[in-house]
C-alpha positions as CSV (number, residue, x, y, z in Angstrom):
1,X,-29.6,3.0,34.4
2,X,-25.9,2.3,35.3
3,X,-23.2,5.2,36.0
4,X,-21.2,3.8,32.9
5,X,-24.3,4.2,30.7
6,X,-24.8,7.4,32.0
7,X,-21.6,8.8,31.4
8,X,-21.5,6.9,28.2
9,X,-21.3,8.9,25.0
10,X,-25.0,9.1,22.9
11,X,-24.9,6.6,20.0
12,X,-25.8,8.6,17.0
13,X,-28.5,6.3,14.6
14,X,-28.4,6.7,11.0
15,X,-24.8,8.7,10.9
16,X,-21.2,7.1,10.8
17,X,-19.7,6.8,14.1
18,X,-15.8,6.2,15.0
19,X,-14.9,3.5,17.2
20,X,-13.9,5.8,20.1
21,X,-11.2,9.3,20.5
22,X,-8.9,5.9,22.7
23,X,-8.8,3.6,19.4
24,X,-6.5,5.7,17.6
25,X,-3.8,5.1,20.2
26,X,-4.6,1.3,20.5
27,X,-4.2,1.5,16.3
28,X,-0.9,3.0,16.8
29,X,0.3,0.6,19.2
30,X,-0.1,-2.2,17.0
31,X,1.7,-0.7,14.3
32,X,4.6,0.7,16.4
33,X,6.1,-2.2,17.2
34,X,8.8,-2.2,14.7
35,X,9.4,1.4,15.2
36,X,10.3,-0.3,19.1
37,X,11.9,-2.8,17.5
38,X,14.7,-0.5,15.7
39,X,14.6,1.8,18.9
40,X,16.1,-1.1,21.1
41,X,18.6,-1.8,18.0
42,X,19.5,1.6,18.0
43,X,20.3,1.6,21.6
44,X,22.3,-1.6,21.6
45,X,24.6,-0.3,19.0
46,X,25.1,3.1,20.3
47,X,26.0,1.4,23.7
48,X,28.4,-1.5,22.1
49,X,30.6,1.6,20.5
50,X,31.7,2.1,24.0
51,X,32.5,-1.7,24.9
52,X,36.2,-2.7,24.8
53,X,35.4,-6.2,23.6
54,X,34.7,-4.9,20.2
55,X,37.9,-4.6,17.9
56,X,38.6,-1.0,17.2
57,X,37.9,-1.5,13.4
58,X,34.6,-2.5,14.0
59,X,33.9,0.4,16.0
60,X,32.7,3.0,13.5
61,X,30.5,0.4,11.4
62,X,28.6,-0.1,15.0
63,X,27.9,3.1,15.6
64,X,27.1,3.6,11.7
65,X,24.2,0.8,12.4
66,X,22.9,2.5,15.2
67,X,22.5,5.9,13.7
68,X,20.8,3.8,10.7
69,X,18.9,2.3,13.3
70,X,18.0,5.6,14.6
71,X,16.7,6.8,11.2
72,X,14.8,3.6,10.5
73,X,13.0,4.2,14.0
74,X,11.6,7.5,13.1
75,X,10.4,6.9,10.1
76,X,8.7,3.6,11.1
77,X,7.8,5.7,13.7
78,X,6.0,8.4,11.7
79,X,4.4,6.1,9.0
80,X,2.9,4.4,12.2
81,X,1.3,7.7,13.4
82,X,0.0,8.2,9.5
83,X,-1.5,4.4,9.1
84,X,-3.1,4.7,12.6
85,X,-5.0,7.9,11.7
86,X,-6.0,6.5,8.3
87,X,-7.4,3.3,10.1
88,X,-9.1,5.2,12.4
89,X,-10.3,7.3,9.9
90,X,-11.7,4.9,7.8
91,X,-13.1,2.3,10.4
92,X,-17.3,3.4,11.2
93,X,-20.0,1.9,12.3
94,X,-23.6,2.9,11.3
95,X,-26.5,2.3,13.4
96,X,-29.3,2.2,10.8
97,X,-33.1,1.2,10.5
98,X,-32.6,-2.0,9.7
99,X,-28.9,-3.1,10.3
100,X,-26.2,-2.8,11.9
101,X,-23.2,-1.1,8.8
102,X,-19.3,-1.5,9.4
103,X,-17.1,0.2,7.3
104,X,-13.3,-0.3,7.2
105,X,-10.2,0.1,5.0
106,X,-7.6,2.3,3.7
107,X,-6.8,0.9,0.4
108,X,-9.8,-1.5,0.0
109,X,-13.1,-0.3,2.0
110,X,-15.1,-2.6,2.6
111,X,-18.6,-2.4,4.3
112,X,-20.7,-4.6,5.8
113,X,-24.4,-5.1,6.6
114,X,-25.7,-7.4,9.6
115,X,-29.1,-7.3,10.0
116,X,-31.0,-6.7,13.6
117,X,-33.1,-10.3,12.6
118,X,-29.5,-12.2,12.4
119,X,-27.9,-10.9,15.4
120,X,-28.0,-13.6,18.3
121,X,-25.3,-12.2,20.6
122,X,-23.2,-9.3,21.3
123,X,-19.8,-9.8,23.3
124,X,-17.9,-7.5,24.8
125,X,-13.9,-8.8,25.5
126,X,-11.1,-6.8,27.3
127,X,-7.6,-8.1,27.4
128,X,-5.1,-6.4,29.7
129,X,-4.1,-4.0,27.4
130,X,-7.1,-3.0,25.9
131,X,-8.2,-2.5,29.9
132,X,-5.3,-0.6,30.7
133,X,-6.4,1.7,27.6
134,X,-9.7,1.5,28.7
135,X,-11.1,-0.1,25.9
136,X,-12.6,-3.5,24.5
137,X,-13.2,-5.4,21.7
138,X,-16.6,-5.8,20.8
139,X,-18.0,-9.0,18.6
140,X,-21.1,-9.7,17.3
141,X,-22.3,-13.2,16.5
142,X,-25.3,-13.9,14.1
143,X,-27.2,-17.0,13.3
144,X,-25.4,-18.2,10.9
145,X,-21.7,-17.7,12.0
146,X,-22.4,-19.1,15.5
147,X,-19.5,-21.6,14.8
148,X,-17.8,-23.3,18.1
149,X,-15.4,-24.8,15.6
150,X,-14.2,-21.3,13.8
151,X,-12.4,-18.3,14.9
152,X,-14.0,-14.6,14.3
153,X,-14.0,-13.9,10.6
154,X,-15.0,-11.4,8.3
155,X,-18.6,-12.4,7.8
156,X,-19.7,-11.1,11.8
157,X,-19.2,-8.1,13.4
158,X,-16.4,-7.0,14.9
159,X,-15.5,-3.9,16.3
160,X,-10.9,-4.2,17.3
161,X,-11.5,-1.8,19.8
162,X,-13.8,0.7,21.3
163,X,-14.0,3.4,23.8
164,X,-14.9,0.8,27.0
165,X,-18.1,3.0,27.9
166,X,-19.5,3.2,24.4
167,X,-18.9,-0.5,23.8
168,X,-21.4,-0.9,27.1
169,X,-24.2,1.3,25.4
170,X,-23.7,0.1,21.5
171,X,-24.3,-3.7,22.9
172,X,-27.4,-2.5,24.8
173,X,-28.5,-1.0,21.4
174,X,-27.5,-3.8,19.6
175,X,-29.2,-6.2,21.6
176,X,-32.8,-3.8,21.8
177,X,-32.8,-3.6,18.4
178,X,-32.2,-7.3,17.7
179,X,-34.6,-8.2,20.7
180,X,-32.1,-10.2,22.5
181,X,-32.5,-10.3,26.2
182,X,-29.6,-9.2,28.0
183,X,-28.4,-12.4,29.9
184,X,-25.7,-11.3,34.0
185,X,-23.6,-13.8,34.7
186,X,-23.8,-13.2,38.3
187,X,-20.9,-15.8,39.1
């Protein structure tokens, strides 16, 4: 047995399991980004009140925008930190006798059932960023979505991200329970 699997979280069978305590902050940097997006407005207007160029009329209604700007920021900013905690809160997996179960949604749940027969693959991708955050994306192919010519849909698996560890040890699970052998690229 590896160090990662060692230090690897137990995967619970039969219960719902979150994705991972590092997945809420990946959820919330996805949504942030037009929080960021008002920050940097906010910041350009507050520093072109002090620029001579402008005409002196125009002055107040530039720093009125960036004190709008500032407002619009924090409450992007805090509906961001509510929608992240209700994604993570409503995205589970379930590791059951039969199938793997993935449940996600905050307005429309919606859960899925892949059976251990159908799965022919697990994948495990980190980006940069989900490296740096020390996570990764985990997919899971079956028989009958094993398409060269379509993207991931809704029909597989997929897990956005998971704790990097955990991912390691849910795809060895995976893959015992669908009685895959576990191919190393040793390239």
């Amino acid at each position: 047995m590896n160090e990662t699997a060692q230090n690897a979280p137990a995967i619970q069978t039969g219960t719902w399991n979150r994705l991972g305590s590092r997945t809420y902050w990946m959820f919330l940097s996805e949504r942030s980004e037009y929080a960021t997006a008002f920050l940097i407005l906010a910041v350009i207007f507050t520093l072109m009140r002090g620029v001579s160029v402008i005409p002196v009329p125009i002055v107040p209604y530039v720093g009125l925008a960036g004190v709008v700007c500032f407002v619009i920021f924090f409450i992007a900013l805090a509906a961001a930190f509510l929608l992240s905690g209700l994604a993570y809160r409503n995205y589970e997996y379930c590791i059951d006798e039969d199938a793997l179960k993935i449940r996600q949604g905050i307005m429309n749940q919606q859960e899925i059932a892949i059976p251990y027969r159908q799965i022919q693959t697990v994948d495990i991708e980190r980006k940069i960023g989900e490296r740096l955050m020390g996570l990764s994306r985990v997919v899971i192919l079956t028989a009958a979505e094993d398409n060269e010519h379509t993207d991931y849909n809704e029909s597989e698996g997929t897990l956005p991200a998971m704790d990097q560890r955990l991912a390691s040890v849910f795809r060895d699970e995976l893959l015992r329970r669908a009685n895959v052998q576990k191919v190393v690229n040793a390239s």
